[in-house]
C-alpha positions as CSV (number, residue, x, y, z in Angstrom):
1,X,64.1,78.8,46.5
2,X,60.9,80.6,47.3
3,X,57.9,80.8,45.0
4,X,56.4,84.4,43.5
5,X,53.8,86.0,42.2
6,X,53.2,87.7,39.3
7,X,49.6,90.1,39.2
8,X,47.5,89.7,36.6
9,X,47.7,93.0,35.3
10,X,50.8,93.2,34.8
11,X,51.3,90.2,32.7
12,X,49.1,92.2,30.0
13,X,52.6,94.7,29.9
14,X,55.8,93.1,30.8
15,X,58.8,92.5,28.7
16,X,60.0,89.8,26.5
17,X,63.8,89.4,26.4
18,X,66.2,86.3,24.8
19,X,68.0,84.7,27.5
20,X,68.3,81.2,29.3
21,X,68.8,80.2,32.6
22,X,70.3,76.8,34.3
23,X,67.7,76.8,36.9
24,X,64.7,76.8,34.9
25,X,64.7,75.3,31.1
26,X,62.6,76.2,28.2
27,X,61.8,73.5,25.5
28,X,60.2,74.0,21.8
29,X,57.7,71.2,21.1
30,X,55.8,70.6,18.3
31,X,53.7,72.7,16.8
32,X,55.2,75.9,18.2
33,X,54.4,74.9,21.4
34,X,56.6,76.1,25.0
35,X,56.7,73.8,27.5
36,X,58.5,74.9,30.7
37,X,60.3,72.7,33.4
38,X,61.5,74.5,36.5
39,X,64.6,72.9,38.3
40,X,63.9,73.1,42.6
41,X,66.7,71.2,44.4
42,X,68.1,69.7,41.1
43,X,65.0,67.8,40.6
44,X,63.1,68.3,36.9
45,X,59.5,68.8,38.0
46,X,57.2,68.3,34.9
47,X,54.2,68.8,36.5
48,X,54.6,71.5,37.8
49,X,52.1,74.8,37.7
50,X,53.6,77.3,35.2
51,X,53.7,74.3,32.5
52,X,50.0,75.0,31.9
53,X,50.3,78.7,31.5
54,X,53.0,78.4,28.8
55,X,51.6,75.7,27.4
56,X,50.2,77.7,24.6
57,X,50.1,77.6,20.7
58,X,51.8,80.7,18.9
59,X,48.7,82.1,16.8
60,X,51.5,84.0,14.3
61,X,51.0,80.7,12.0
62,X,47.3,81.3,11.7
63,X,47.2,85.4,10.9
64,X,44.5,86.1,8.5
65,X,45.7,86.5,4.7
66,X,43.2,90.1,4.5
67,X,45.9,92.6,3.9
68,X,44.8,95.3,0.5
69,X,41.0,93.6,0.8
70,X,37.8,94.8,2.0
71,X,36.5,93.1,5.2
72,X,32.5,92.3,5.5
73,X,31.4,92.6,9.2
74,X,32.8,88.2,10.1
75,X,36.4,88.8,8.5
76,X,36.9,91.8,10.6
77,X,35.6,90.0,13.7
78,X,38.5,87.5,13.2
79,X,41.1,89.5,12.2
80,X,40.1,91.2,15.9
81,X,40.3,87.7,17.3
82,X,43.1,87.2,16.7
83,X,45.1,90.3,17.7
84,X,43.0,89.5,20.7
85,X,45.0,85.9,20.8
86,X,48.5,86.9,19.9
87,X,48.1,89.7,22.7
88,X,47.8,86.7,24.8
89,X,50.4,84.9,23.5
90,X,52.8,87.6,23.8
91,X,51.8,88.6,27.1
92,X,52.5,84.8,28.4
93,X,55.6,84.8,26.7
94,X,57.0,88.4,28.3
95,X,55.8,86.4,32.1
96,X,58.1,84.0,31.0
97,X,61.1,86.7,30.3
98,X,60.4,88.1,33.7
99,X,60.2,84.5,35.7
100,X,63.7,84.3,34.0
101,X,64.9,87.5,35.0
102,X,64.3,86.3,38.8
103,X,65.9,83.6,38.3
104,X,69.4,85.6,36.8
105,X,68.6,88.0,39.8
106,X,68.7,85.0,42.2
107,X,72.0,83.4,40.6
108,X,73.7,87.0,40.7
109,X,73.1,87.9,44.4
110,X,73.3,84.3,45.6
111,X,75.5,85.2,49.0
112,X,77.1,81.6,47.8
113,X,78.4,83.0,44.9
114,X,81.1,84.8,46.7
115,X,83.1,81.8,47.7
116,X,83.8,81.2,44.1
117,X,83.7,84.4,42.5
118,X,85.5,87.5,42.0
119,X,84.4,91.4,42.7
120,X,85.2,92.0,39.0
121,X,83.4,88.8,37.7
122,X,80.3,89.9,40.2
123,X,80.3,93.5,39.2
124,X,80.4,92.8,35.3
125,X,77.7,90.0,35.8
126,X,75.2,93.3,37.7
127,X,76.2,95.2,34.6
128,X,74.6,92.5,31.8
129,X,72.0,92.7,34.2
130,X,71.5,96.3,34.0
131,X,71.4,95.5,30.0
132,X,69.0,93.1,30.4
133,X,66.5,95.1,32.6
134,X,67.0,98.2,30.3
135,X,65.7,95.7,27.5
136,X,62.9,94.8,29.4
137,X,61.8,98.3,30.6
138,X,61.8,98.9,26.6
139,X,59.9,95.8,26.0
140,X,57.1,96.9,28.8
141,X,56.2,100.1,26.2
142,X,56.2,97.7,23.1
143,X,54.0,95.1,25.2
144,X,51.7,98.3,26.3
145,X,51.3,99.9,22.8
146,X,50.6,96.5,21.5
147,X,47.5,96.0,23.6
148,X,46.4,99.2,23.5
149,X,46.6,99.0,19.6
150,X,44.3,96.1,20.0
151,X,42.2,97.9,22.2
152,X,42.1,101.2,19.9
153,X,41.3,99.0,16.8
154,X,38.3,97.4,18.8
155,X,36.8,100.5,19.9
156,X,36.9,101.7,16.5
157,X,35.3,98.5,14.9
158,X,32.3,99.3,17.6
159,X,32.3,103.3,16.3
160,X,31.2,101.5,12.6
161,X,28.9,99.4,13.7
162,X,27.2,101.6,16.4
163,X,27.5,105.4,15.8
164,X,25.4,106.0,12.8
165,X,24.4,109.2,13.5
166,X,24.8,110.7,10.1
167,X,23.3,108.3,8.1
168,X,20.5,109.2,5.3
169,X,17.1,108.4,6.5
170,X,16.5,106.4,3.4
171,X,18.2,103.4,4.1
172,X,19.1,101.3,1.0
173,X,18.6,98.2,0.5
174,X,21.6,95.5,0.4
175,X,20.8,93.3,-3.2
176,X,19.2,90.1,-1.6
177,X,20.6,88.1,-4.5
178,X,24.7,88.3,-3.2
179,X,25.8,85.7,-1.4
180,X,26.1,86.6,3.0
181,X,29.1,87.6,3.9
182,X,29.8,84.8,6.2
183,X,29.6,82.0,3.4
184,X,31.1,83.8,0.9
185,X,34.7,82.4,0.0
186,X,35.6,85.6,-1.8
187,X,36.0,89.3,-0.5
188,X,33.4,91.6,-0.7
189,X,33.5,95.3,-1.3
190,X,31.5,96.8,1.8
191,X,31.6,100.1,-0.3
192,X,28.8,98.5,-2.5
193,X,26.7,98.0,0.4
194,X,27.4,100.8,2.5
195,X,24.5,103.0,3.7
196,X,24.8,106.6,2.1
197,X,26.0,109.4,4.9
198,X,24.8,112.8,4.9
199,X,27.2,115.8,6.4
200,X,26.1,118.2,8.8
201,X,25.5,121.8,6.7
202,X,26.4,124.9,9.5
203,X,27.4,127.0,6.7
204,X,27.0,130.9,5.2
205,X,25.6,133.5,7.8
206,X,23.9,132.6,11.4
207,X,20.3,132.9,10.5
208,X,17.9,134.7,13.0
209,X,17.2,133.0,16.0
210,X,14.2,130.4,15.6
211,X,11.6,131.1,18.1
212,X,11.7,127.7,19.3
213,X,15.1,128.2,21.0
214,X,13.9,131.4,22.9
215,X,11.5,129.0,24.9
216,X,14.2,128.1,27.9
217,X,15.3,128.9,31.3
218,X,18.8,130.9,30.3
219,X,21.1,131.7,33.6
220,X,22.8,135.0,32.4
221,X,24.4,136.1,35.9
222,X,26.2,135.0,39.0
223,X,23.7,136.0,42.2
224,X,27.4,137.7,44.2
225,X,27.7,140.0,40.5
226,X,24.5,142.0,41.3
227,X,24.3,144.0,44.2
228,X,21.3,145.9,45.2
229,X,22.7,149.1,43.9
230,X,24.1,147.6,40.8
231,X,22.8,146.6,37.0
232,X,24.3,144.2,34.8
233,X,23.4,144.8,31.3
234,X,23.1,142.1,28.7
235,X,22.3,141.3,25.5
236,X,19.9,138.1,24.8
237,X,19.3,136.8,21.2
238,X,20.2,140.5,19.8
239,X,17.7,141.8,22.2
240,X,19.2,144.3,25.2
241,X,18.1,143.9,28.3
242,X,19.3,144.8,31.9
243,X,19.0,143.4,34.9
244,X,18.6,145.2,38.6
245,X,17.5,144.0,42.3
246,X,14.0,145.1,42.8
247,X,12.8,146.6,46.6
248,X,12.2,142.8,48.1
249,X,15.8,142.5,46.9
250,X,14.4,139.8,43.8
251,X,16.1,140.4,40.7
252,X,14.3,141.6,37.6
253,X,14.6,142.0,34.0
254,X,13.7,144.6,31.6
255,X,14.5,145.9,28.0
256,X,17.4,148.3,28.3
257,X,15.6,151.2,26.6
258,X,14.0,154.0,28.4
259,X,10.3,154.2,27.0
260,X,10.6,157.9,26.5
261,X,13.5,158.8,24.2
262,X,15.1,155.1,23.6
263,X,18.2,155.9,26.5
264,X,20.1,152.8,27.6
265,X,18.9,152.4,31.0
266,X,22.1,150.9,32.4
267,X,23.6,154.2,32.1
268,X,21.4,155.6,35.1
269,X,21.2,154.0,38.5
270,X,19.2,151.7,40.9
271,X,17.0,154.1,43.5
272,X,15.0,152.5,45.9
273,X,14.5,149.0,43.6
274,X,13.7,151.2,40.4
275,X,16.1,151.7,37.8
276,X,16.5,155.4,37.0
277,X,16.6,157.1,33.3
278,X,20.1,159.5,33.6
279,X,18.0,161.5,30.7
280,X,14.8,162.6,32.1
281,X,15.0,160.7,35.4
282,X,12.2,158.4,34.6
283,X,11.9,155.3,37.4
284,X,11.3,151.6,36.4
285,X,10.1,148.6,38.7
286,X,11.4,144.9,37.6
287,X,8.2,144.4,35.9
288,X,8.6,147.4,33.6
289,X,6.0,149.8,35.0
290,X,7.0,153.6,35.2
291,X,6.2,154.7,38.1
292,X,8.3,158.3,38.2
293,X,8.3,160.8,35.5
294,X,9.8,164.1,37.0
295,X,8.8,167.7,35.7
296,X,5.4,166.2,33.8
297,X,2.4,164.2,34.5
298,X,2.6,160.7,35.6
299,X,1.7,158.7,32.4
300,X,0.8,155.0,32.1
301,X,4.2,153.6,30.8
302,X,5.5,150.4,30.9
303,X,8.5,149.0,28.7
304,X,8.7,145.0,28.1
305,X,10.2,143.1,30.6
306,X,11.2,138.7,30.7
307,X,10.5,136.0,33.6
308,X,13.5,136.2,36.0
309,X,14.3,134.2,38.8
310,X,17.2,133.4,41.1
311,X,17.9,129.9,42.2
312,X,21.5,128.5,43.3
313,X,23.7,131.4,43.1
314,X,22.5,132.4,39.2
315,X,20.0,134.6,37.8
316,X,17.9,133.0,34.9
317,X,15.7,134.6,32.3
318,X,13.3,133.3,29.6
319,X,13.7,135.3,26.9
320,X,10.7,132.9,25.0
321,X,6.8,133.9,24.3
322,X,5.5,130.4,25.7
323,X,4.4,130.0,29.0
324,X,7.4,129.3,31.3
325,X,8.5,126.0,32.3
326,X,7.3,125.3,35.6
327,X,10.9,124.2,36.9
328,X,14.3,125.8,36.6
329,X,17.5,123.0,36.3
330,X,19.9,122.6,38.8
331,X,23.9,123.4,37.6
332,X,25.0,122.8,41.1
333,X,28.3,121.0,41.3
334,X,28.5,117.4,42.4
335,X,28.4,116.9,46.1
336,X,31.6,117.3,48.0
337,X,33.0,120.1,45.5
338,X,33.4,124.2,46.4
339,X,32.9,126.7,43.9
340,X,36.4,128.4,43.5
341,X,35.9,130.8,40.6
342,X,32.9,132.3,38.7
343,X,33.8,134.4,35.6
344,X,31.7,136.0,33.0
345,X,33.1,137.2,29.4
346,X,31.8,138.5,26.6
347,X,33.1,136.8,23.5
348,X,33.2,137.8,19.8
349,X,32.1,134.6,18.5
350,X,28.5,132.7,17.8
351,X,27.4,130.6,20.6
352,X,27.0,127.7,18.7
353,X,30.4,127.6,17.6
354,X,31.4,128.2,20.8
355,X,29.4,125.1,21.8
356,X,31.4,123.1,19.1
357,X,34.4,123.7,20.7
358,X,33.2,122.9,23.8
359,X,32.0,120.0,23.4
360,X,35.3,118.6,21.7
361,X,38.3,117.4,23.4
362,X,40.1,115.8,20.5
363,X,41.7,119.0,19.8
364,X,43.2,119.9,23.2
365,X,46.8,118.2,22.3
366,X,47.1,120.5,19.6
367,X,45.7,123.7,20.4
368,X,46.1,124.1,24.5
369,X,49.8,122.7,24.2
370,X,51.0,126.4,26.0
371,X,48.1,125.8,28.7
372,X,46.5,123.6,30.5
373,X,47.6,120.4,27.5
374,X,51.2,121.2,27.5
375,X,52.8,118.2,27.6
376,X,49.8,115.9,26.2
377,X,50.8,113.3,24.0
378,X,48.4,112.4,20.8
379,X,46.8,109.0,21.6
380,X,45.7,106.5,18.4
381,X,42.3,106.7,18.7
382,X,40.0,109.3,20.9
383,X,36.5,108.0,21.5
384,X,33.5,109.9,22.9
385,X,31.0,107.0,24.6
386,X,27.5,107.9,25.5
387,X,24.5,106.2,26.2
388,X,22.2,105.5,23.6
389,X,19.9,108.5,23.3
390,X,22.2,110.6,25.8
391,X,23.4,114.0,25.2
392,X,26.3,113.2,27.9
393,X,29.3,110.6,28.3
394,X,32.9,110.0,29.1
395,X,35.8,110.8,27.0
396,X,38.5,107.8,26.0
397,X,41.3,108.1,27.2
398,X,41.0,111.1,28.9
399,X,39.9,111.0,32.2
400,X,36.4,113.4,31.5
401,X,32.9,113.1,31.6
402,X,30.7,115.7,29.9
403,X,27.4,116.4,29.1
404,X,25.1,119.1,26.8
405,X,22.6,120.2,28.8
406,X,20.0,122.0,26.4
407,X,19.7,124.9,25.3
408,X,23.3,126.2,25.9
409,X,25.6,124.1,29.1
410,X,28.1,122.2,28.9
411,X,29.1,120.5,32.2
412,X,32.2,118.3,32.9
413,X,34.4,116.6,35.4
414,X,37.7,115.9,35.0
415,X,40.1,113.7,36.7
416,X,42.8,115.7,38.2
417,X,46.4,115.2,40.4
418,X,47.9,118.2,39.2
419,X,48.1,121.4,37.0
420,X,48.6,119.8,33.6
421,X,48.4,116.5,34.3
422,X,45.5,114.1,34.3
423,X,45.5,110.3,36.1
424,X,43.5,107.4,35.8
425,X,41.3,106.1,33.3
426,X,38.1,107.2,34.0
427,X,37.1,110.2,36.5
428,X,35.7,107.4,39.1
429,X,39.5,106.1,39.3
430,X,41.0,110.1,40.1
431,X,41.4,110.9,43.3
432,X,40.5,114.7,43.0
433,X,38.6,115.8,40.4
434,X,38.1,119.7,38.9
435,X,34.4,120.5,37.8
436,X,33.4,123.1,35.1
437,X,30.4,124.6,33.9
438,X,30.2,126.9,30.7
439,X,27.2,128.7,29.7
440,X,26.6,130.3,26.3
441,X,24.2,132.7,26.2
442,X,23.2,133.7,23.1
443,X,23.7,137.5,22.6
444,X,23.8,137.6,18.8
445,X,24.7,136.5,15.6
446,X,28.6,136.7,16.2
447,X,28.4,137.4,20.1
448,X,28.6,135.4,23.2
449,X,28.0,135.5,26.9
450,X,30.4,133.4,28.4
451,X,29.7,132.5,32.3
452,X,32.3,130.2,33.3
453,X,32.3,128.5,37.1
454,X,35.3,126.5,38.2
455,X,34.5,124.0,41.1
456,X,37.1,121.3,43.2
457,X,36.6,118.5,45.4
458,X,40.5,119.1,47.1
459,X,42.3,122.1,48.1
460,X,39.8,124.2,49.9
461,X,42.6,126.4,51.0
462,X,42.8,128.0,47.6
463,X,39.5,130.4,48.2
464,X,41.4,131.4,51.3
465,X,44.5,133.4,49.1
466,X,44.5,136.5,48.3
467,X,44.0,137.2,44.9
468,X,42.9,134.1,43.5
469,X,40.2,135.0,41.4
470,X,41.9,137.4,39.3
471,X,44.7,134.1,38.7
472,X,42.6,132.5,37.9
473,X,40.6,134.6,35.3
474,X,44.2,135.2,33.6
475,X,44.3,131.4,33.0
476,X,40.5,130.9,31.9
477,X,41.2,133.6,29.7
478,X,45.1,132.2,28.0
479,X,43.0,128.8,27.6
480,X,40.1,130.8,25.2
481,X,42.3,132.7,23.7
482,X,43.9,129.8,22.2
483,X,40.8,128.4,21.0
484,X,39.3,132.0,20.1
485,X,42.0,132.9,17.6
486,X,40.9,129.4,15.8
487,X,37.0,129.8,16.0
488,X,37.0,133.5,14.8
489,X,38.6,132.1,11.9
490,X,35.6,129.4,11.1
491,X,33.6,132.2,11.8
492,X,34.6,134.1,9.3
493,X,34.5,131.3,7.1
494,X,31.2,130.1,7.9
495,X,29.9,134.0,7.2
496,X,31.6,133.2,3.7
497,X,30.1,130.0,2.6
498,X,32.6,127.3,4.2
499,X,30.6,124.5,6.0
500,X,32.2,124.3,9.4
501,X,31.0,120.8,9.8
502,X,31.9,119.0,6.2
503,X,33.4,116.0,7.5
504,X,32.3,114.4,10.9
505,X,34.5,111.8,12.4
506,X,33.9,109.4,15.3
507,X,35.5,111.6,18.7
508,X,33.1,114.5,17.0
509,X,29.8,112.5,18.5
510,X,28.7,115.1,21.0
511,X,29.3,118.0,19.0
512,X,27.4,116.3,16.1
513,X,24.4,115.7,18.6
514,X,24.4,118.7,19.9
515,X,23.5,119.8,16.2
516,X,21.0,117.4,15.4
517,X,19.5,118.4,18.7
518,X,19.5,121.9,17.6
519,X,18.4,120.9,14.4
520,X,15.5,118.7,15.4
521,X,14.5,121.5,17.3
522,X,14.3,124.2,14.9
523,X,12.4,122.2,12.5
524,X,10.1,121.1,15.8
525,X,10.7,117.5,15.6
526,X,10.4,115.8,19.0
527,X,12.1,112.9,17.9
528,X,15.8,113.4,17.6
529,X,17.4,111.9,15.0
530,X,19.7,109.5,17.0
531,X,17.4,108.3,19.4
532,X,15.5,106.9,16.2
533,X,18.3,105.2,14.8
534,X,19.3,103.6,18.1
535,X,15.5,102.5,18.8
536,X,15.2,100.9,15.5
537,X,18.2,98.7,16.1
538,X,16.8,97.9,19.2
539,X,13.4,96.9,17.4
């Protein structure tokens, strides 16, 4: 007989099925031990390897009696230890199903076995077997939930001890004079002790815009979207504004309102780098100066314009009254990906809401299930981890990192094989990988510019079809609409009084610090809020 191997990974997921066979023994000792002998040539070899991997005490005798009690911080530890040892247990006891298997495999298509038995005998034998393997494919899922249950129950241990992002800045004291937890014989009610949590409060109508916000590079256009001929009009924290190529082909921007009787200049043209009045023909350079009033005397006119540059395919703006920062940020794509779609869209919606749902994959299962989530199933536990004071991270167990980028991007990269269907479990394990970039520009209270830029590392041949873009708008715009239908309704709600943020729960971590960042900001507080409780923990 030849000896096999069984990977380490998959003993954390194989079966466990009842069965004995004459070439290899399994014997109960005391104290719930399993001690295997494996017969080679007839001979029973005691010593032999596997002994020592069996050879190991069934924890199910020693559970801890917690059930209906509060846990402090040690009892929880070792309940977690040991789901952490029965894992173990049970994963050495499912190797031991499967070394038995191979050994009913062996004794079934033994070439010897011919000599002495019939087809019929032979044929019903393969069928038990069939039985058996259908047993064990069912035990491999009960062997995988059960160690992802542990997992799940971990990770959610580490979300109370570490994500305490909403607590009250007045930390109470715990009374000195109880007992600590780890001598006490008795359970103790962690609801006396626990620190008091405050809820966000995004509630009644969106306040005007706090200067502070205004003081930002905002990208508000694609570069291939404005022609030298062309205008795009926009609207920037309720302000309107419009935005044309100037004679040295830079772009500019100015207010949309003709100085001289309030016309919407984006109604006119582009001439010769100016933007041209369609109600008295009067001419407009990017920097606002009038430089042609027809039929009259030239007058010294000049309407406001904003600080606008161009820089890797998008046209920014900074809408603010401070000084403009010296550097504009990069939203390039990782290297090795090709921008396959750019799309802008103007949505009914404020952009901070829009920003919640960003910034939240927990709810894809449930609201994209006719998209790009059809077919997803609802895991246990979803967990957003991010660094310490980080406004970016990776999603568990989806295969997506993600990251704010102030004041208004959200950038991600998902792991991809195909439409619908994610791989892996991080975006480093993915083979191909889909990046996407969503801007939301402020227009107004209950408006939203939406630029949208789709980017792959596979497939090249895709920006090579005819008609592409306009698929791929339809499907960028089926995936909003799901979420729009939703979000309108918080708006409306919010507008009304409800608090669209009453109760945060642990996947809601970037969303919540995107808010806290916004809030810190507002109130001009450099410090933001998580960043303080992490670096006290550290002190």
């Amino acid at each position: 007989m030849n000896a096999f191997a069984i990977p380490t990974a998959t003993a954390l997921s194989l079966p466990h099925s009842i069965f004995k066979s004459p070439r290899l023994e399994v014997r109960k000792g005391a104290k719930g031990k399993f001690r295997v002998f494996a017969v080679f040539g007839g001979g029973v070899d005691k010593k032999n390897l596997w002994g020592a991997l069996f050879d190991v005490e069934d924890p199910r005798s020693k559970v801890p009696q917690y059930k209906g009690k509060f846990l402090d911080a040690c009892q929880a530890l070792e309940v977690a230890r040991y789901d952490i040892q029965y894992c173990d247990w049970r994963a050495r006891q499912d190797v031991l199903t499967i070394m038995l298997l191979h050994e009913k495999v062996v004794e079934v298509l033994n070439p010897l076995a011919r000599d002495y038995k019939s087809i019929g005998t032979m044929k019903k034998e393969l069928a038990e077997l069939q039985e058996e393997l259908s047993q064990a494919h069912r035990q491999v899922h009960i062997s995988e939930a059960r160690v992802s249950a542990t997992l799940d129950k971990l990770a959610y241990m580490e979300e109370l001890v570490n994500d305490r992002l909403l607590q009250d800045r007045s930390v109470t004291e715990v009374d000195q004079t109880s007992p600590p937890p780890s001598t006490s014989t008795q359970s103790v009610d962690v609801g006396k002790r626990r620190i008091p949590r405050k809820n966000l409060d995004v509630s009644g109508p969106v306040q005007p815009y706090p200067p502070r916000l205004k003081n930002f590079w905002y990208p508000v256009a694609f570069s291939t979207d404005l022609n030298d001929d062309t205008m795009i009009p926009i609207e920037c924290f309720e302000e309107p504004w419009v935005i044309f190529r100037g004679k040295d082909g830079k772009p500019g921007c100015v207010q949309n309102t003709c100085a001289h009787r309030a016309c919407p200049l984006h109604l006119g043209s582009v001439n010769e780098g100016r933007i041209h009045c369609p109600y008295h023909g009067w001419e407009y350079t990017t920097d606002g100066k009038c430089e042609k009033m027809p039929s009259t005397r030239l007058l010294s006119v000049r309407i406001k314009s904003l600080p606008c540059f161009e820089q890797e395919g998008m046209i920014w703006i900074w809408p603010g009254n401070d000084p403009p920062a010296a550097t504009i940020p990069s939203l390039l794509p990782p290297s090795g990906f090709e921008v396959h779609a750019q799309i802008v869209m103007e949505l009914p919606v404020e952009h901070g809401l829009l920003l919640d749902n960003l910034l939240d994959l927990a709810h894809a299962p449930f609201t994209h299930t006719s998209t790009f989530a059809k077919g997803w199933s609802v895991p246990s536990l979803v967990k957003f981890l991010t660094p310490s004071s980080g406004l970016q991270g990776y999603w568990d167990p989806y295969p997506i990192d993600m990251e704010f980028r102030p004041p208004c991007m959200v950038l991600s990269t998902i792991g991809i094989s195909k439409p619908g269907k994610l791989e892996g479990q991080n975006t480093k394990q993915c083979a191909t990988h889909l990046h996407q970039l969503h801007v939301c520009l402020p227009s107004s209270k209950q408006k939203t510019r939406l630029l949208y830029r789709m980017s792959l590392d596979f497939a090249p041949v895709l920006k090579h079809i005819p008609f592409m873009h306009h698929l791929w708008r339809h499907f960028a715009q089926q995936v909003l609409n799901e979420d729009l239908r939703l979000v309108l309704g918080q708006q409306e709600r919010m507008i009304n009084g409800a608090n669209v943020w009453n109760a945060p729960v642990s996947y809601d971590k970037l969303g919540v610090r995107y808010r806290l960042w916004r809030d810190a900001l507002e109130r001009g507080v450099k410090q933001l809020p998580f960043q303080q409780i992490e670096r006290n923990e550290e002190d």
